[in-house]
C-alpha positions as CSV (number, residue, x, y, z in Angstrom):
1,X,9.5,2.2,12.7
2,X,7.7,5.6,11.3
3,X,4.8,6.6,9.5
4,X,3.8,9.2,7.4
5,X,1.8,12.6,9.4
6,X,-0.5,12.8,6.7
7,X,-1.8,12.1,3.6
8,X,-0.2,13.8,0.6
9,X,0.6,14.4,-3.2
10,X,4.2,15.9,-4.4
11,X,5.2,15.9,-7.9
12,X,8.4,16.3,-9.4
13,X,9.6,16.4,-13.5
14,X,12.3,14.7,-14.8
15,X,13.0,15.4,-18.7
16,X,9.5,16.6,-19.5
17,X,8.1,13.4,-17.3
18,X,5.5,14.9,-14.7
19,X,6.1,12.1,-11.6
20,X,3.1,12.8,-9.5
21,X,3.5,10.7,-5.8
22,X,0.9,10.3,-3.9
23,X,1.0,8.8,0.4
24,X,-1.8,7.2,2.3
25,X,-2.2,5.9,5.9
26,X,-3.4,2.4,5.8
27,X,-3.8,0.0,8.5
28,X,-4.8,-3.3,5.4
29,X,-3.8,-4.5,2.3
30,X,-7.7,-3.7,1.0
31,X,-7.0,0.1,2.3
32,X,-3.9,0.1,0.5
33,X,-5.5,-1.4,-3.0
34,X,-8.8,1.1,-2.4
35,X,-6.1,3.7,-2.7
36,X,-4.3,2.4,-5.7
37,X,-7.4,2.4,-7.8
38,X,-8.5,5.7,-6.5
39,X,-5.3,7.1,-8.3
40,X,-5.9,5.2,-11.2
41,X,-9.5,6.7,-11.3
42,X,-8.1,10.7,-10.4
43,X,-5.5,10.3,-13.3
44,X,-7.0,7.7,-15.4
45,X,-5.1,9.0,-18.2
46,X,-1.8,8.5,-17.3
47,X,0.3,5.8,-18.4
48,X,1.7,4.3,-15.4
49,X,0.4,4.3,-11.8
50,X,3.5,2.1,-10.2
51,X,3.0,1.8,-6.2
52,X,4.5,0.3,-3.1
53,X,2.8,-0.3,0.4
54,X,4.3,-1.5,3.9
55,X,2.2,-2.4,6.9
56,X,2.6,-4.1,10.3
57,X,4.1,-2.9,13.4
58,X,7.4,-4.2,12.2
59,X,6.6,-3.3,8.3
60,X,6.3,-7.6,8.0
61,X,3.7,-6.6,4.9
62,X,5.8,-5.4,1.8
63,X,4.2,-5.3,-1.8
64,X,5.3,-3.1,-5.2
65,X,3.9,-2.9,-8.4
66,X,5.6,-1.4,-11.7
67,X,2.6,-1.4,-13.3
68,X,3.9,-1.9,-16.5
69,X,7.5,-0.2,-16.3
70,X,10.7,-2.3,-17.1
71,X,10.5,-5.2,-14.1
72,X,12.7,-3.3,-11.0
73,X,13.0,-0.3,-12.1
74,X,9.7,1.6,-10.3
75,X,7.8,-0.2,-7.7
76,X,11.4,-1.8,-6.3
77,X,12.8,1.8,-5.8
78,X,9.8,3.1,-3.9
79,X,9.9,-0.1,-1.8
80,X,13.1,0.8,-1.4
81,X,12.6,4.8,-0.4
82,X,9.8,3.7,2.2
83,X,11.8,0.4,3.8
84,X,15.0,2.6,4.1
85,X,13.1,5.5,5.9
86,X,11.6,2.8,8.1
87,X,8.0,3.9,7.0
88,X,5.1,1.6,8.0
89,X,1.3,1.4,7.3
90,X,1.6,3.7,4.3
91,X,0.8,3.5,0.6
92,X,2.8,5.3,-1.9
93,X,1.5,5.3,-5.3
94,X,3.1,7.6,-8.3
95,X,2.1,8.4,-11.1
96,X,3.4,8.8,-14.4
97,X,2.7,11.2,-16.9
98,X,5.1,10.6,-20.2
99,X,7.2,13.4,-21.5
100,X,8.2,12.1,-24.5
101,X,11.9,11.6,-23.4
102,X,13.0,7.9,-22.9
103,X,14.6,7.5,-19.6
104,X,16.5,4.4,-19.4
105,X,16.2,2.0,-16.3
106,X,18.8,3.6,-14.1
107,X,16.7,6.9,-14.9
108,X,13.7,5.2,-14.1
109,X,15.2,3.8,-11.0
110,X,16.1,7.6,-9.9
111,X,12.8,9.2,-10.8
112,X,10.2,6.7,-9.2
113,X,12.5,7.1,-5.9
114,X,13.0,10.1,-6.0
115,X,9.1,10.9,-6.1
116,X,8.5,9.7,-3.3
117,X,11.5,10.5,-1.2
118,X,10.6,14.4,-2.1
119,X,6.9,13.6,-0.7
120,X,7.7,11.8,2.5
121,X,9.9,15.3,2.7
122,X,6.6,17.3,2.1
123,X,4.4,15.4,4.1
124,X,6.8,15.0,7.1
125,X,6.9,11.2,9.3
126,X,6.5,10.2,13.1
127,X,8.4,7.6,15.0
128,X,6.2,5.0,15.8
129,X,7.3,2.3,19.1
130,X,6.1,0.6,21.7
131,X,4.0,1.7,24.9
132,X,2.2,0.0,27.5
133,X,-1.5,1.2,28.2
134,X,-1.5,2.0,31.9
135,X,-5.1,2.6,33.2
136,X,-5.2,4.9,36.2
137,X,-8.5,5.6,38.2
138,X,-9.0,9.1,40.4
139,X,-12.0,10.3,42.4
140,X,-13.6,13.2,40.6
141,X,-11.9,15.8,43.3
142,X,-8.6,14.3,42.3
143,X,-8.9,13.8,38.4
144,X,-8.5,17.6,37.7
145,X,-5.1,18.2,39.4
146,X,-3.9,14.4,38.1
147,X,-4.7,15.0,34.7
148,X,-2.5,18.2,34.7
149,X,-0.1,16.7,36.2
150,X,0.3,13.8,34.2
151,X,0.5,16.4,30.7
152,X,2.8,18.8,33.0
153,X,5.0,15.4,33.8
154,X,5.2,14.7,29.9
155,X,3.1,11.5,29.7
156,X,0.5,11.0,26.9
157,X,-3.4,10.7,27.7
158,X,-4.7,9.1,24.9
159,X,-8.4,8.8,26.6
160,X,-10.2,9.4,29.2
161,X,-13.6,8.2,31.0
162,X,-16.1,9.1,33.1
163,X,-17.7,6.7,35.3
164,X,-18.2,5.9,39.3
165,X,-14.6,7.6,38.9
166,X,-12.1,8.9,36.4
167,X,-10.3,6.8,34.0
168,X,-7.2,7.7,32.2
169,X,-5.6,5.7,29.6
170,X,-1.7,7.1,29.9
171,X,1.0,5.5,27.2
172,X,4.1,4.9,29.1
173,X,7.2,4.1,26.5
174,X,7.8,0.3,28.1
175,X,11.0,1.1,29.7
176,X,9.4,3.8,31.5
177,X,6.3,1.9,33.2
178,X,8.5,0.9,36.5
179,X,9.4,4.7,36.2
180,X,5.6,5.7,36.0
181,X,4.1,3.8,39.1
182,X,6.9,5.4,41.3
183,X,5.7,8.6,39.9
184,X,2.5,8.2,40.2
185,X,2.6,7.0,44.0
186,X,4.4,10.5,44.5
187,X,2.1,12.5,42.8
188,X,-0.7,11.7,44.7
189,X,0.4,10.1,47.7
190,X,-0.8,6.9,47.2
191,X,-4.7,8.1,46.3
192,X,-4.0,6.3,42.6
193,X,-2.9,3.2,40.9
194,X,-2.1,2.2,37.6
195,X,-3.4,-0.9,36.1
196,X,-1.4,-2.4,33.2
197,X,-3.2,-2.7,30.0
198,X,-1.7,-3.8,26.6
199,X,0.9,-3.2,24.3
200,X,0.4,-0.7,21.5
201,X,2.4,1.3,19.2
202,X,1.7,4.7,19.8
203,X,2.8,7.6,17.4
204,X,5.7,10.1,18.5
């Protein structure tokens, strides 16, 4: 799955129709409503504000709203946009402002997915998969040299601690944890360990 980088507005006009799209991070449904109704508020005189969300590591949580449109032909298509980009936790919402210039269904269909294809575009996505939290704990003298080595080897420190020693919280891609240990031993002959921790989905 991906996600969005950031947050982000793009607008597009078809036949005099301004189609303004607007992409959130959200973790929850409430987040994803909160957002909804912020648009609504921002361009509360608009005529449409037709949306579609997906959430979940595997994007389980799928919900679109036409918002008055003809049934199908504008929350569907953005559903559509964000499920075939593989886009998860993210809110899309777009607004419509009316030209004057009746559009027909299969118009519809191309505008309200088109919005927010051309703002995932703008705002740019990350892979999202799964890694396993290995905790590794140094001695102060070694934690400077380890933690430059782990970033020179490629591997991603998402935290760090301080304590009676130095803990770092490295996420290893899961085929890549046997990998890791072997590495690790090498790096500093034995001096460190890696305890296994969960499994998250980290951002790529």
């Amino acid at each position: 799955m991906r996600t969005i980088k950031r947050s982000g507005e793009h607008e597009i006009e078809v036949r005099r129709s301004r189609f303004i799209c607007s992409l959130a991070r959200v973790t929850e449904a409430s987040e994803a409503r909160e957002f909804i109704q912020l648009q609504r508020k921002t361009h509360h005189d608009a005529r449409h504000h037709c949306s579609a969300f997906v959430l979940g590591d595997s994007g389980e949580i799928q919900k679109s709203s036409d918002d008055g449109e003809p049934a199908g032909t504008a929350g569907v298509p953005m559903l559509e946009v964000l499920r075939r980009n593989e886009i998860t936790n993210a809110v899309a919402v777009v607004t419509r402002y009316f030209g004057g210039v009746l559009l027909g269904a299969g118009g519809l269909v191309r505008a309200y997915g088109g919005a927010v294809s051309a703002a995932l575009e703008d705002v740019g996505t990350l892979r999202r998969r799964p890694v396993r939290v290995l905790l590794v704990e140094a001695d102060y003298v070694l934690a400077g040299r380890l933690d430059n080595d782990l970033r020179s080897a490629g591997y991603l420190v998402a935290d760090t601690s301080y304590d009676a020693a130095v803990r770092f919280h490295v996420h290893v891609p899961v085929e890549d944890v046997d990998g890791f240990h072997a590495w690790l031993a090498e790096s500093t002959g034995g001096a460190a360990q890696a305890a296994e921790g969960p499994l998250v989905h980290a951002e790529m």
